[in-house]
MARKOLVEX-994774 format. One record per atom (N, C-alpha, C): residue number from 1; residue in one letter; x negated, y, z. Coordinates in steps of 0.02 Angstrom, whole numbers. Layout:
N
+-----+----+--------+--------+--------+
!   i ! aa !      X !      Y !      Z !
+-----+----+--------+--------+--------+
! NUM !  A !      X !      Y !      Z !
...
+-----+----+--------+--------+--------+
***
This chain:
107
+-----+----+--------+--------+--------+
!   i ! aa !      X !      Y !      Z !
+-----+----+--------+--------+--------+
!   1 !  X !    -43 !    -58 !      0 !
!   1 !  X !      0 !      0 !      0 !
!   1 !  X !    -45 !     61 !      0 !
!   2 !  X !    -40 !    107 !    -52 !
!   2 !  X !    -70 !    185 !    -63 !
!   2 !  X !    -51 !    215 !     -1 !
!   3 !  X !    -86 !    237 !     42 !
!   3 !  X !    -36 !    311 !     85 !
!   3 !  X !    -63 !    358 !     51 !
!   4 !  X !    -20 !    381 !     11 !
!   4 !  X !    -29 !    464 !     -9 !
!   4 !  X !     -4 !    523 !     27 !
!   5 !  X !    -40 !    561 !     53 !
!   5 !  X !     13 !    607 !     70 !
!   5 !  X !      8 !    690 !     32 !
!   6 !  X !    -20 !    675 !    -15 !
!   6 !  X !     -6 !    765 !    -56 !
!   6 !  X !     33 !    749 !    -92 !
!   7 !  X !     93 !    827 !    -51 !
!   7 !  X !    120 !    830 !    -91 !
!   7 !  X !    202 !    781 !    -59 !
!   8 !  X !    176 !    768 !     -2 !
!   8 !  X !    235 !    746 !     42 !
!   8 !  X !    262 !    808 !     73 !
!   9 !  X !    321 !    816 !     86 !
!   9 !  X !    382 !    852 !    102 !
!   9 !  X !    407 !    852 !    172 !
!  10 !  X !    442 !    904 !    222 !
!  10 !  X !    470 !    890 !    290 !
!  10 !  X !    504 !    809 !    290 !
!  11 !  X !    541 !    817 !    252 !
!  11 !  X !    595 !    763 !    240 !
!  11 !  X !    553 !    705 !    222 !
!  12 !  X !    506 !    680 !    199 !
!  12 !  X !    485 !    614 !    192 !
!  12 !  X !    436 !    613 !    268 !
!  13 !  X !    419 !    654 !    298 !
!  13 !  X !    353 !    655 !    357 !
!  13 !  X !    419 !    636 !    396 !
!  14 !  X !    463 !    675 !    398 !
!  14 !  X !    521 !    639 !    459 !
!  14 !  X !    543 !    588 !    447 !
!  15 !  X !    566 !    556 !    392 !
!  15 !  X !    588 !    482 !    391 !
!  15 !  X !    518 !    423 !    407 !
!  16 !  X !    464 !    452 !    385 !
!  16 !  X !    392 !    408 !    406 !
!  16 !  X !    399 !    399 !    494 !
!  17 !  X !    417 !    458 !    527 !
!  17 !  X !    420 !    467 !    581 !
!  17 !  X !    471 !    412 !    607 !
!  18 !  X !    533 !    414 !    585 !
!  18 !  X !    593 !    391 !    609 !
!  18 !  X !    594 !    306 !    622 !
!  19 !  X !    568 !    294 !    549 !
!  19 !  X !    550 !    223 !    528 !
!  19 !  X !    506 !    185 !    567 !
!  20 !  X !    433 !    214 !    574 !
!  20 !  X !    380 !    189 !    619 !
!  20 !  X !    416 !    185 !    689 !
!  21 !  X !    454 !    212 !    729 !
!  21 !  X !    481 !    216 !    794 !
!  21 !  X !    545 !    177 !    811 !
!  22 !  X !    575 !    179 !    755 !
!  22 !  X !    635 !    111 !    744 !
!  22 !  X !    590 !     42 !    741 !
!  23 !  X !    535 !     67 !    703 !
!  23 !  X !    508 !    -24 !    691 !
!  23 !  X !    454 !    -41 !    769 !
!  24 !  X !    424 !      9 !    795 !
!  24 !  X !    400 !     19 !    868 !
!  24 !  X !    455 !     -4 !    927 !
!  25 !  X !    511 !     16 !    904 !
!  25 !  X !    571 !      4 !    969 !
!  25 !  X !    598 !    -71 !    958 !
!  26 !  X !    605 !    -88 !    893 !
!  26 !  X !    604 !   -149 !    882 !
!  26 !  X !    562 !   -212 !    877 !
!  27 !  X !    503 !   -167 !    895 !
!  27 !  X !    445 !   -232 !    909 !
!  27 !  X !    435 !   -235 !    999 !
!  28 !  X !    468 !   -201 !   1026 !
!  28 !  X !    479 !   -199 !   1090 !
!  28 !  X !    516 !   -227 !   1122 !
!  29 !  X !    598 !   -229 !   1080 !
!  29 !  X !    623 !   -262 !   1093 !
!  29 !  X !    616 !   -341 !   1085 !
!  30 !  X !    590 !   -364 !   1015 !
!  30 !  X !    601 !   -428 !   1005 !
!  30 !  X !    524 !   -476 !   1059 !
!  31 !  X !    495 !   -424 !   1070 !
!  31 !  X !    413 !   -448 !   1088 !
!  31 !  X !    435 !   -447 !   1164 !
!  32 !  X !    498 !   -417 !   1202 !
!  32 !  X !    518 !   -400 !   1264 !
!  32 !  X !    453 !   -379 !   1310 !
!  33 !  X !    426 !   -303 !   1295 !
!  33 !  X !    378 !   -285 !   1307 !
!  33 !  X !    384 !   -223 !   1346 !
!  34 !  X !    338 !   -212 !   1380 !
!  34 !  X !    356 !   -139 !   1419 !
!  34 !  X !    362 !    -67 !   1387 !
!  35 !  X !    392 !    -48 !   1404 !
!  35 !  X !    412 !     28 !   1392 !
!  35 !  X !    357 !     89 !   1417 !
!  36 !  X !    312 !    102 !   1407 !
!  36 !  X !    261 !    126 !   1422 !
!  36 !  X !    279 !    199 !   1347 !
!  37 !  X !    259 !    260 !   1376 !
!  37 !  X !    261 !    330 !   1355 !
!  37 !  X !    351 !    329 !   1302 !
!  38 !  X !    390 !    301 !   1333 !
!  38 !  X !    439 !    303 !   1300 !
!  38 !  X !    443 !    292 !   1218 !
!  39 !  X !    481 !    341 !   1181 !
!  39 !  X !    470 !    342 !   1106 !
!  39 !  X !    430 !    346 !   1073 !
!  40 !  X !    367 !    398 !   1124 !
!  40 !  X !    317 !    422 !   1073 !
!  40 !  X !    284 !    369 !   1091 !
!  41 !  X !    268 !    310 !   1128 !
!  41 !  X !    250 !    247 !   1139 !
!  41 !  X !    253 !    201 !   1060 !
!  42 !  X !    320 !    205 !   1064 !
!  42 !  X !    361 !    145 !    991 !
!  42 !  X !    336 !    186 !    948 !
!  43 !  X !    338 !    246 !    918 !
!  43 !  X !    303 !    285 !    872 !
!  43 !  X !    233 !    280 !    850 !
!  44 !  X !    201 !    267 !    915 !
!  44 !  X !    134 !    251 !    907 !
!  44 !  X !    113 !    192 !    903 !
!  45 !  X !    141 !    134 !    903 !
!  45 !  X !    146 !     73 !    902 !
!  45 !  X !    158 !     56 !    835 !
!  46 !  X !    218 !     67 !    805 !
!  46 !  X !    245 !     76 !    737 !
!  46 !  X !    187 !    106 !    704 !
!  47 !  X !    160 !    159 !    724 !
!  47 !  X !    111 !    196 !    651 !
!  47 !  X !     49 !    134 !    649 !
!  48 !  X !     20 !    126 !    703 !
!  48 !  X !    -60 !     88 !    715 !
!  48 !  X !     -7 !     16 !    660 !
!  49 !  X !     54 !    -17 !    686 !
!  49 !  X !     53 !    -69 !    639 !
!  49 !  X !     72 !    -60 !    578 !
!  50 !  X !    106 !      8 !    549 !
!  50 !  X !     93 !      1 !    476 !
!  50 !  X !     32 !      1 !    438 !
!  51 !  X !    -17 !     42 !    489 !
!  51 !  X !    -81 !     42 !    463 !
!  51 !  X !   -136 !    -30 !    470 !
!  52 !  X !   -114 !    -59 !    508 !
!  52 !  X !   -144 !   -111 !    524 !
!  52 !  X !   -127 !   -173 !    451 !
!  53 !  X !    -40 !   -189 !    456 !
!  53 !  X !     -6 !   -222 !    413 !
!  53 !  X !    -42 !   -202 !    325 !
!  54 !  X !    -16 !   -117 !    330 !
!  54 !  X !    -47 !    -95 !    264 !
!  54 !  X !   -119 !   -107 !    255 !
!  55 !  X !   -163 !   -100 !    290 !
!  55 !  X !   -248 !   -116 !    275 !
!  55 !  X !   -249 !   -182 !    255 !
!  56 !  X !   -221 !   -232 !    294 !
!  56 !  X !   -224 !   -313 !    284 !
!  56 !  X !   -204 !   -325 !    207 !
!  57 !  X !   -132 !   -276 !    196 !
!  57 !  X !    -93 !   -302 !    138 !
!  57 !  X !   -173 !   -283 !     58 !
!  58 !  X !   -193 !   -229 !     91 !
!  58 !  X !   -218 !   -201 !     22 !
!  58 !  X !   -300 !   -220 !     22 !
!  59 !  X !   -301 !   -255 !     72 !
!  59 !  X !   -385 !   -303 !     85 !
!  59 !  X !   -371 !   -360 !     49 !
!  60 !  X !   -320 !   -376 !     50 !
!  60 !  X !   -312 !   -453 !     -5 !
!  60 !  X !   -281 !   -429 !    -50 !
!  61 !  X !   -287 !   -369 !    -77 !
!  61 !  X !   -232 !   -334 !   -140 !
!  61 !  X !   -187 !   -386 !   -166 !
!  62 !  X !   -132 !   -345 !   -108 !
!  62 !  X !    -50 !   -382 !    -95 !
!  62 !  X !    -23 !   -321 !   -119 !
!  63 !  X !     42 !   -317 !   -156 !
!  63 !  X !     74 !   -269 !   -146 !
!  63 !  X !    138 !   -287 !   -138 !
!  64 !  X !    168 !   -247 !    -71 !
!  64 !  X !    227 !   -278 !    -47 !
!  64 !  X !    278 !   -232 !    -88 !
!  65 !  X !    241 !   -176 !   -121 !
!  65 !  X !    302 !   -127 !   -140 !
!  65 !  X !    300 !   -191 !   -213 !
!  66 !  X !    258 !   -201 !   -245 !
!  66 !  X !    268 !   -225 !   -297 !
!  66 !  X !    334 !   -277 !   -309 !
!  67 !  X !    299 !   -341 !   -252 !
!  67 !  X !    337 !   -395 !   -246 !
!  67 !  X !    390 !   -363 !   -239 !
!  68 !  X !    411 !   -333 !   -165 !
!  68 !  X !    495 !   -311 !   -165 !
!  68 !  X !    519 !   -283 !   -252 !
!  69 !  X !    507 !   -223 !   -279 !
!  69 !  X !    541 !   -216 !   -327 !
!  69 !  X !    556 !   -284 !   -371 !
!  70 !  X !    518 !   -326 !   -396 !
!  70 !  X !    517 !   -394 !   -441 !
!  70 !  X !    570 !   -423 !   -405 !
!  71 !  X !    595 !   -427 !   -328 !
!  71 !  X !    629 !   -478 !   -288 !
!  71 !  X !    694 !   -440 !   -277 !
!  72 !  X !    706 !   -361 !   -270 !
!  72 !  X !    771 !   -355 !   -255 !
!  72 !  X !    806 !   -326 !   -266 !
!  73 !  X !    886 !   -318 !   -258 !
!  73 !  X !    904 !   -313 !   -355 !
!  73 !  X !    921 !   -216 !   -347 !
!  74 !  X !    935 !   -212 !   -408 !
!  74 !  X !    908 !   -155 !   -439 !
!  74 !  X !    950 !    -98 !   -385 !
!  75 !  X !   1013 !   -120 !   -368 !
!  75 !  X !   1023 !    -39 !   -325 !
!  75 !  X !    998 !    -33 !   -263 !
!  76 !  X !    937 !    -82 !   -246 !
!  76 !  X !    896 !    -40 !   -185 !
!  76 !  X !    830 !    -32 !   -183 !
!  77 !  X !    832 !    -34 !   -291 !
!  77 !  X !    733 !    -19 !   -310 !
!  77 !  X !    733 !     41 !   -278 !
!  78 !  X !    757 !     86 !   -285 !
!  78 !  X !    727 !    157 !   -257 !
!  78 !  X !    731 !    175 !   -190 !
!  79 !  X !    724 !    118 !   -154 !
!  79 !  X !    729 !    122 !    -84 !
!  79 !  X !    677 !     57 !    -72 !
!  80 !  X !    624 !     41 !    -93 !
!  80 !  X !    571 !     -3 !   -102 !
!  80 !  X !    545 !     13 !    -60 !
!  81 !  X !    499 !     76 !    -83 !
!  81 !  X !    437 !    103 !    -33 !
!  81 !  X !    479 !    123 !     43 !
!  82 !  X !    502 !    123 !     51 !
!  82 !  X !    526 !    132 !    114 !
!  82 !  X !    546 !     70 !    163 !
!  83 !  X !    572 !     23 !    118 !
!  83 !  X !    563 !    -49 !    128 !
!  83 !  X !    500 !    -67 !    162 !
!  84 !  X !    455 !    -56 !     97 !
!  84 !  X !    403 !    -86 !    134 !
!  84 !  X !    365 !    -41 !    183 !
!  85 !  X !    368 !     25 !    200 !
!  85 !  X !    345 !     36 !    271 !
!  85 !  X !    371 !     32 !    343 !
!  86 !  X !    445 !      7 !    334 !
!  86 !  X !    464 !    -21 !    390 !
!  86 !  X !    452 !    -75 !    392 !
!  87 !  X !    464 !   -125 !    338 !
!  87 !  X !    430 !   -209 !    373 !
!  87 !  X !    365 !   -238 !    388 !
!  88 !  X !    306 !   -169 !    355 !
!  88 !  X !    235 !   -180 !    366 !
!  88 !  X !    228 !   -136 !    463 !
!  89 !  X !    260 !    -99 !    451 !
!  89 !  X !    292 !    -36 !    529 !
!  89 !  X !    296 !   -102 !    589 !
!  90 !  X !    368 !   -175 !    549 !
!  90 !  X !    384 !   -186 !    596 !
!  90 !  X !    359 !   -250 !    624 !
!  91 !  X !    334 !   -274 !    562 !
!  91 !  X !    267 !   -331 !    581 !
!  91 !  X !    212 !   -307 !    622 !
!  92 !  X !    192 !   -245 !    603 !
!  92 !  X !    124 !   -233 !    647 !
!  92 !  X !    132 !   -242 !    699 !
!  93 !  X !    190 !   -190 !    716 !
!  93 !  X !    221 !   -161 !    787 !
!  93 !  X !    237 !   -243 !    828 !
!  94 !  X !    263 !   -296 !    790 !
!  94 !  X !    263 !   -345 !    845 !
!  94 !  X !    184 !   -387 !    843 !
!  95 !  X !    138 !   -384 !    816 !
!  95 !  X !     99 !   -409 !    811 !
!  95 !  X !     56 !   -357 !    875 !
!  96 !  X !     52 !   -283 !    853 !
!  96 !  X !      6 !   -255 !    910 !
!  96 !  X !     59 !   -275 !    986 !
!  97 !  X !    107 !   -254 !   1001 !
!  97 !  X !    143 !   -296 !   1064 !
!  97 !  X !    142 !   -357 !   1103 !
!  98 !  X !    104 !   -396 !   1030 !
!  98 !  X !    108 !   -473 !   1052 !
!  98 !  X !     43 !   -470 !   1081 !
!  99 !  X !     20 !   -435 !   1051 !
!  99 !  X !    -72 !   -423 !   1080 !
!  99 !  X !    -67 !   -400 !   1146 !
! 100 !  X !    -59 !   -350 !   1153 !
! 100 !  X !    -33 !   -310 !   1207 !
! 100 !  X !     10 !   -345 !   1273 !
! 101 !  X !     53 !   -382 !   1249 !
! 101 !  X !     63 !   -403 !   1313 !
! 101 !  X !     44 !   -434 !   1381 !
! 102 !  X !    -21 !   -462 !   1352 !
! 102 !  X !    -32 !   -489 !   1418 !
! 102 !  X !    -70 !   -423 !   1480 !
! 103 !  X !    -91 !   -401 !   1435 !
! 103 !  X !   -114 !   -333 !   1480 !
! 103 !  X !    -73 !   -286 !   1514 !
! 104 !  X !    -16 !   -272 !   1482 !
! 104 !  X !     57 !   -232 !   1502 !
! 104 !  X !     85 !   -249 !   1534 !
! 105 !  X !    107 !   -311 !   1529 !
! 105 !  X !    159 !   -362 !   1563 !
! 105 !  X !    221 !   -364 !   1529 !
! 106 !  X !    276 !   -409 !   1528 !
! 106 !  X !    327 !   -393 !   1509 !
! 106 !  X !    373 !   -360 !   1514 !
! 107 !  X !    455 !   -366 !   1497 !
! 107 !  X !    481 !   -317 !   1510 !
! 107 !  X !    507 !   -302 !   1572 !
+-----+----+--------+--------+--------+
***
């Protein structure tokens, strides 16, 4: 996955925002992990695993935006890339949690 950001807009930096912290709150939940700095916690959790997910994906040049468009059908191609930074968001996010837990404790 490219992160580009020239030339990004309020409106796409806030949905990056929104997404990473939905997929942070949801790796919290499913990982039943502690709640530590609240949102900006899941936010920060969410960003480190899209970046984490995304580095892995583009170290074995994977492309998840690719595959998704080829796999799903056409009225939610233009909602791809967004696709794939919440499920790379929400893989990380339970992968860094899963890490994390034994040091945190649960929930």
């Amino acid at each position: 996955m490219l992160i580009d950001y020239d030339g990004a807009n309020v409106l796409e930096i806030a949905i990056w925002i929104l997404i990473v912290t939905a997929a942070g709150f949801l790796g919290r939940v499913l990982v039943k992990g502690k709640n530590f700095f609240g949102l900006w916690g899941d936010a920060f959790i969410g960003l480190l695993g899209v970046l984490l997910i995304g580095t892995l994906l583009r170290a074995f040049k994977f492309s998840l935006t690719g595959w998704l468009t080829e796999t799903v059908p056409d009225t939610i191609a233009p909602y791809v890339f967004w696709l794939d930074i919440g499920l790379c968001a929400l893989v990380g996010a339970i992968v860094l949690r899963a890490i994390l837990r034994p040091f945190t404790g649960g929930g």
